[in-house]
C-alpha positions in Angstrom: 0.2 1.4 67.7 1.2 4.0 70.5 -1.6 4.7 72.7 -1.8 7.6 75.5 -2.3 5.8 78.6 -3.2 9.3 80.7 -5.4 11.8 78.2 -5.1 14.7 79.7 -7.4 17.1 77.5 -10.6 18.2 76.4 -9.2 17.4 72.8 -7.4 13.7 73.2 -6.1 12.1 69.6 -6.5 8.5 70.9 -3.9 6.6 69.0 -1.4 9.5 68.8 1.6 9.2 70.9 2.2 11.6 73.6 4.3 14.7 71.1 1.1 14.6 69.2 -1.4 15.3 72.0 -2.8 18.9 71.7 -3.3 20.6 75.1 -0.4 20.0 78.3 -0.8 18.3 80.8 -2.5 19.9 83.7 -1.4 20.2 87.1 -4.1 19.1 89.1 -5.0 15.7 87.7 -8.1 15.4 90.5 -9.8 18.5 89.0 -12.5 17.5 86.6 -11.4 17.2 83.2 -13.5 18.1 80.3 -12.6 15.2 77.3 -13.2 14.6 73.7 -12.4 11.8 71.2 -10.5 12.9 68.2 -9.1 9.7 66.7 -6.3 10.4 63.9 -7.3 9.6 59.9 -4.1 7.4 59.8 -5.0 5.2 62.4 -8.5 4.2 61.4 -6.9 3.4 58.3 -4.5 1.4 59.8 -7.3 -0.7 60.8 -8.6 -1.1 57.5 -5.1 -2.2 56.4 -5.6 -5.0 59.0 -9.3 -5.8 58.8 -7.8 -6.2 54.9 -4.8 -8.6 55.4 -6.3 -10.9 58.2 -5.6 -14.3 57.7 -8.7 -16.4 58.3 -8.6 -20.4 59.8 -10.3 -22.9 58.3 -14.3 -23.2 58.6 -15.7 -24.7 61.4 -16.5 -28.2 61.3 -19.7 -27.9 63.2 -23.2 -26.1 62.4 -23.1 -24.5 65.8 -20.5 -22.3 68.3 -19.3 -25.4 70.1 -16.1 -25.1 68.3 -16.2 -21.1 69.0 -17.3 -17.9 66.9 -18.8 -19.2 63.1 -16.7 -18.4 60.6 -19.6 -16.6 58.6 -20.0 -14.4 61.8 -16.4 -13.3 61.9 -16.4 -12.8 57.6 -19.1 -11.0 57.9 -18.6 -8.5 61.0 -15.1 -8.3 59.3 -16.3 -6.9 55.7 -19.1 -4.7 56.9 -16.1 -3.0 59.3 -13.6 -2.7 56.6 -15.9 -1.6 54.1 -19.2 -0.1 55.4 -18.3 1.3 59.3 -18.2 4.8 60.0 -16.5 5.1 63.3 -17.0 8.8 63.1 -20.6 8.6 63.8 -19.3 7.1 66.9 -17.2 9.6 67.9 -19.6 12.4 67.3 -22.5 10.6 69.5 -20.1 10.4 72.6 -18.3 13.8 72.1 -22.0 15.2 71.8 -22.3 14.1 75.2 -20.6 15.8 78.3 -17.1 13.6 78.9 -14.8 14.1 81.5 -11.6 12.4 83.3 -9.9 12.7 86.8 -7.4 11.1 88.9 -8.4 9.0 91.1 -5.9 6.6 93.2 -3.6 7.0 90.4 -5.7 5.8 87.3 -7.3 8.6 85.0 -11.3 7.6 85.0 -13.2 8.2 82.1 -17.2 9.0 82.9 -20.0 10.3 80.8 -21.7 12.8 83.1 -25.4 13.7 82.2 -27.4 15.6 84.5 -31.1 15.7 84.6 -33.2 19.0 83.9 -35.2 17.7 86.9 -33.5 19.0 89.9 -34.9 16.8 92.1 -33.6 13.8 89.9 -31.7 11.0 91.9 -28.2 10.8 91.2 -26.8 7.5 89.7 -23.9 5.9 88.8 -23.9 3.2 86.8 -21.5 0.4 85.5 -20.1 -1.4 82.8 -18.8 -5.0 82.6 -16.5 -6.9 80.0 -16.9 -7.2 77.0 -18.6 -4.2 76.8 -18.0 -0.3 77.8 -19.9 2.9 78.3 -21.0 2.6 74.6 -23.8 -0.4 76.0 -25.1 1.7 77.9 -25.8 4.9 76.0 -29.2 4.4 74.4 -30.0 4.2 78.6 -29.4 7.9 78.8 -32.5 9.5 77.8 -35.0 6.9 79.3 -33.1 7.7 82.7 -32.3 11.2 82.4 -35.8 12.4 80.9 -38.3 9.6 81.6 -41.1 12.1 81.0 -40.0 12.0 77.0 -39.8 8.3 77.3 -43.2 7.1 78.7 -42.3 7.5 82.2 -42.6 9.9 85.0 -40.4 13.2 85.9 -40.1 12.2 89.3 -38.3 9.1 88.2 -35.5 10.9 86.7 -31.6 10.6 87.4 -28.6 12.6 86.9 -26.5 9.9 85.7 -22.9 8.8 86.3 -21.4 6.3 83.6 -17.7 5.6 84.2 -15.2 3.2 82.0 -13.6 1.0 84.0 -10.2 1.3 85.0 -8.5 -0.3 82.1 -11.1 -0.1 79.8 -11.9 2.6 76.9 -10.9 5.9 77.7 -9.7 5.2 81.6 -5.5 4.9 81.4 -4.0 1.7 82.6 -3.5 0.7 86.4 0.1 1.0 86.5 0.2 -1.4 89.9 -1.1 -4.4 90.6 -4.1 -3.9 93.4 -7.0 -2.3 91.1 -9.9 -5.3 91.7 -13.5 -4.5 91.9 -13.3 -3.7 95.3 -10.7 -0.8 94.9 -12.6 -0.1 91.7 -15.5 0.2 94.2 -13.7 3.1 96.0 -13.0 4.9 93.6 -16.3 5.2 92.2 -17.1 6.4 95.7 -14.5 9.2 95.5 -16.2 10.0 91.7 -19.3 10.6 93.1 -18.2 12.5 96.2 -15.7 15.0 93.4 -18.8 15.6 91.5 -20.5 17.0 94.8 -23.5 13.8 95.2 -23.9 13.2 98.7 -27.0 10.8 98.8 -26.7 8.3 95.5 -27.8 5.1 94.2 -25.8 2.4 92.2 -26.4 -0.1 89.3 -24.4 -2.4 87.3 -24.5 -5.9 85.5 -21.4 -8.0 84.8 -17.8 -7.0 85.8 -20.4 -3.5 87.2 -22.4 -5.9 88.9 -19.5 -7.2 91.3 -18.2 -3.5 91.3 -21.5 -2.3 92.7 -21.6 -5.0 95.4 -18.8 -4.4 96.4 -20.0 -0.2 97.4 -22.9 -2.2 99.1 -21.2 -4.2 101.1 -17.9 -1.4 102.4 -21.0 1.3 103.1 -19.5 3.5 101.0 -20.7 6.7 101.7 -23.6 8.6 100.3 -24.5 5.3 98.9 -28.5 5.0 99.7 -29.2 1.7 97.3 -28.3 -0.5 94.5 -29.9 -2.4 92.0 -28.1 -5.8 89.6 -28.9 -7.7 86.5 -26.4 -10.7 87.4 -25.8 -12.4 90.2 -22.1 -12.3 90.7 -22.3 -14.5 94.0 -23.4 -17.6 92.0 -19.6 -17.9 91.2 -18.5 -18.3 94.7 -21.8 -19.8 96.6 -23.4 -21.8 93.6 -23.4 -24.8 95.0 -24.9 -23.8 98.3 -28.0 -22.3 96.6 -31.5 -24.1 96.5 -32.2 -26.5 93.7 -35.5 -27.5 94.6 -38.1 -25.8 92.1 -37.7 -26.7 88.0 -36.7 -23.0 88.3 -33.8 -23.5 90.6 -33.0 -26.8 88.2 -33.1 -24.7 85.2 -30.7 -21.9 87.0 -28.3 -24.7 88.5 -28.1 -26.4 84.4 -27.1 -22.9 83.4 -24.3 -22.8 85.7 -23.1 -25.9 84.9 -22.9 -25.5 81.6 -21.3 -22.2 81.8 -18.6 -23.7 84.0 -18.2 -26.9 81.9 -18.4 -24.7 78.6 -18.5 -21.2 78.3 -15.9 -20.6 81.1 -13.0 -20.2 78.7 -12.9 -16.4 78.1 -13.3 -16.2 82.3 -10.2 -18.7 82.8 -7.8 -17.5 80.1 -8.0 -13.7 81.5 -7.9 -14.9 84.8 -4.6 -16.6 84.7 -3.3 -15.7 81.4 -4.1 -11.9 80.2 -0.8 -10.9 78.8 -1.0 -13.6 76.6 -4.2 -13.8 75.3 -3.3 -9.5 75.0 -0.9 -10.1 72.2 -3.3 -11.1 69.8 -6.1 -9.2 70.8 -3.9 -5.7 70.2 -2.6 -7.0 67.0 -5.9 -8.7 65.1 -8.5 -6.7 65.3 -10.4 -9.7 63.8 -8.9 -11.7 66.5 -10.4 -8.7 69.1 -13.6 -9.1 67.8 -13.9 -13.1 68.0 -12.8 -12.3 71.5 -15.5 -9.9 72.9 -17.9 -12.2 70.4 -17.5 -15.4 72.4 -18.9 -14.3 75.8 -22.8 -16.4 76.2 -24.5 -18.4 73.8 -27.6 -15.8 73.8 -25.6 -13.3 73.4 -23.6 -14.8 70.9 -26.8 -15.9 68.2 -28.0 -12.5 68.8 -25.1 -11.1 67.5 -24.3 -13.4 65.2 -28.2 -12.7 63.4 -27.5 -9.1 63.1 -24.4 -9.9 60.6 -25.7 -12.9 58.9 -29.1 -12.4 59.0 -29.2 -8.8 59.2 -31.7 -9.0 62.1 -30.7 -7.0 65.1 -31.6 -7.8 68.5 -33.2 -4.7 69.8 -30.4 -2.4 69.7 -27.8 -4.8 69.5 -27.0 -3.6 66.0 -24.5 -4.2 63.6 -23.6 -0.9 64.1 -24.0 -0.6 68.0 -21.7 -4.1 68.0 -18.4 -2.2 66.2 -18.7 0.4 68.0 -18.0 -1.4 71.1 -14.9 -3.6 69.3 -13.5 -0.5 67.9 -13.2 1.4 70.8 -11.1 -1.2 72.3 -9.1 -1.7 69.2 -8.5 2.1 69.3 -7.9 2.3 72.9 -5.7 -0.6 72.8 -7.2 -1.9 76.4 -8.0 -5.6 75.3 -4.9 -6.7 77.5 -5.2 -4.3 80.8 -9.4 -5.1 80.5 -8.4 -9.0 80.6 -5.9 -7.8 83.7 -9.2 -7.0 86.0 -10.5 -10.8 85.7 -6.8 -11.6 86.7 -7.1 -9.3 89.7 -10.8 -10.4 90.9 -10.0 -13.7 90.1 -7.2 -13.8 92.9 -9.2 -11.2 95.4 -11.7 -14.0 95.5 -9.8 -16.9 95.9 -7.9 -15.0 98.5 -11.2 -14.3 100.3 -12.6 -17.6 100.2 -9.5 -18.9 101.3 -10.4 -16.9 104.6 -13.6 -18.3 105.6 -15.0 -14.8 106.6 -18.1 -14.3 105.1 -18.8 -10.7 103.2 -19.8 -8.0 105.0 -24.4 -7.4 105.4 -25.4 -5.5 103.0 -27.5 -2.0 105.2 -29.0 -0.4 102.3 -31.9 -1.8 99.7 -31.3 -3.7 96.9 -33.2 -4.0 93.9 -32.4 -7.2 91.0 -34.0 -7.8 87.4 -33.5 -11.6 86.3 -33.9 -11.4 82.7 -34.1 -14.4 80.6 -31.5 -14.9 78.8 -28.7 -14.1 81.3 -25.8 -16.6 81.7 -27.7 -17.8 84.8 -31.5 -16.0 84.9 -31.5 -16.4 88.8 -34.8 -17.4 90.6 -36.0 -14.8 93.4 -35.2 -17.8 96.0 -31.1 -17.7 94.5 -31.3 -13.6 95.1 -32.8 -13.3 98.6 -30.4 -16.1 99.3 -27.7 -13.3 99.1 -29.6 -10.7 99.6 -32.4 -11.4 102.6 -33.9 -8.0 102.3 -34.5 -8.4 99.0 -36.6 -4.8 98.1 -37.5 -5.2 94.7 -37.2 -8.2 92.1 -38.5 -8.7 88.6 -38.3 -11.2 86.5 -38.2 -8.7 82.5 -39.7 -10.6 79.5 -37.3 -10.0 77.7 -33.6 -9.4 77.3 -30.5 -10.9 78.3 -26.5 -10.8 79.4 -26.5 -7.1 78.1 -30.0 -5.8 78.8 -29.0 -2.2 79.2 -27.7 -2.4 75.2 -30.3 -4.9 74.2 -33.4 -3.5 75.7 -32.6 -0.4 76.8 -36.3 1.3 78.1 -37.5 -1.9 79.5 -34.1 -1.9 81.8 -34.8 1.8 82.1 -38.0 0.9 83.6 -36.5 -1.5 85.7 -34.3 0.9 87.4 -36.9 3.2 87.5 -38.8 1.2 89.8 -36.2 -0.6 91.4 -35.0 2.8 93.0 -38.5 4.9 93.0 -39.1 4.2 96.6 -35.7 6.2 97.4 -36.4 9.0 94.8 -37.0 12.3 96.2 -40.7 14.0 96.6 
């Protein structure tokens, strides 16, 4: 499948290779770009034709995912999006949304760009991690933008910045090697400055989580205060961090575990993510088993909404293939793996330095919610972060609380960054 690395129009035919595109290219790639999603009949039935003829391994020969993604999981995620799927709903929900692209630094960045009808409203940009994309984060939209129509207060309201990572969905490829969260970082910098916001606040989870550190800690400007949902610095300082509480204990286990047994997505697309990229852009089945076996909550949740029919909150069957299929049609599973291969180096190249990361000048909000890869105790954030202006620990949610639970992590950012809002 030929994919368009660079769309270039407000009408882009993901899929279609460059003689099929329908508007030409335009000179200045650092304007603002309206876009729309168009995707070709022939190619999502291509992917029927695929989800059709994959070739299935044997069952699993254990009653959990120690062995990896259940084989009634895949069978099932794999008939409902042959047979019952309607990406077009998809593509209708985001192209009834305002899309743009621009240049920036040589990569085309995709962003959803909804403004608030409060004027006063707070701009914010907000990130995505892996395996996931903008599409986690739409249901966020309203509760941020309008929080008046969702049991909040006007004066908590946002115009909101949602940008696909380079590499990921509709952003083109980096075509050098260099693009780690910390360039990524920049960039979104530049985005914000091109779309006129001079005074901002930031918020991500995940791969967005390291992204938005990293605009904390280079100052970027305009950048006012930032709020997390996962504690990227566990990674690189766990062992330093205070195990004296059953709640540190209980953190620590998690880590542990994760490193002695969930770490095998992180390692493979840290050092290997051209080759794990071959099969993911030619099995879709083998794409979704992929972006499936992330964390164990994560994982059952999912798995219940196939097999059991019983979505998590808005982790729904439907919500779930969205999110697969726009990497299938994209055909970014290989250059999204490429980012863990950059960070992964940018940190060891950092540790190896001894320097520690530059203070962090401007509040910084954090939501621990419980079923997170590592729910991290207030001690393990004010660790990092000794200013530590707001912290919460939800009731519920977990590794994608944005998707999951999207108006309690609404509220959290609402209160996390209502002290900076505007009067």
């Amino acid at each position: 499948m030929s994919v368009p690395t660079h769309p270039t129009s407000r009408t882009t035919d993901v899929g279609a290779p460059p003689a099929q595109r329908t508007a030409p290219i335009e000179a200045n790639r650092t304007a603002i770009r309206p876009f729309e999603v168009h995707v070709p009949e022939e190619q999502l039935a291509e992917l029927r034709r695929r989800l059709v003829a994959t070739r299935f391994p044997s069952r699993e020969l254990v009653t959990d995912r120690s062995q990896g993604v259940q084989s009634a999981t895949v069978e099932e995620l794999t008939r409902y999006w042959a047979t019952d799927y309607d990406w077009r709903a998809c593509e209708a929900r985001l192209n009834a949304l305002p899309q743009f692209t621009t240049e920036i630094d040589g990569v085309d960045i995709h962003f959803v760009h909804v403004r608030s009808r409060h004027e006063n409203a707070l701009p914010l940009i907000m990130t995505h991690g892996w395996p996931g994309s903008v599409v986690e984060l739409l249901e966020t939209i309203g509760p941020l933008t309008d929080p008046a129509a969702h049991g909040g207060r006007a004066e908590d309201a946002f115009h909101l910045v949602l940008p696909s990572l380079p590499g990921y969905g509709f952003s083109s490829e980096p075509t050098e090697l260099g693009w780690d969260a910390a360039r990524t970082a920049r960039a979104w910098a530049e985005l914000m400055h091109r779309l006129g916001y001079t005074r901002y606040v930031a918020q991500g989870g995940d791969v967005g989580a390291l992204v938005t550190d990293f605009m904390g800690r280079q100052a970027v400007e305009g950048l006012v205060g930032y709020h997390l949902n996962l504690l990227t610095a566990v990674l690189a300082i766990g062992d330093g961090l205070p195990r004296e509480s059953e709640q540190e204990r209980a953190a620590a286990e998690a880590v542990a575990t994760f490193r002695q047994d969930g770490f095998g997505y992180f390692l493979e697309m840290a050092t290997r993510p051209q080759t794990i990229g071959y099969a993911l852009l030619d099995s879709p089945v083998a794409l979704a088993a992929w972006l499936l076996d992330h964390d164990t909550d994560s994982y059952y949740k999912i798995s219940r909404a196939f097999v059991d029919g019983e979505p998590a909150g808005r982790l729904t069957r439907d919500s779930i293939v969205d999110n697969i299929t726009l990497y299938w049609l994209t055909g970014t599973a290989a250059s999204a793996a490429r980012s863990y291969w950059e960070d992964a180096r940018a940190l060891a190249t950092a540790l190896a330095s001894g320097q520690p990361p530059p203070a962090v000048t401007v509040p910084v909000g954090f939501t621990t919610f419980p079923g997170e890869i590592w729910a991290s105790p207030r001690s393990w954030v004010e660790a990092v972060y000794p200013d530590l202006a707001y912290f919460n620990e939800a009731e519920k949610g977990g590794h994608f609380a944005a998707w999951e639970e999207p108006d309690l992590f609404a509220t959290e950012v609402r209160a996390a960054f209502r002290p900076l809002q505007k009067s």
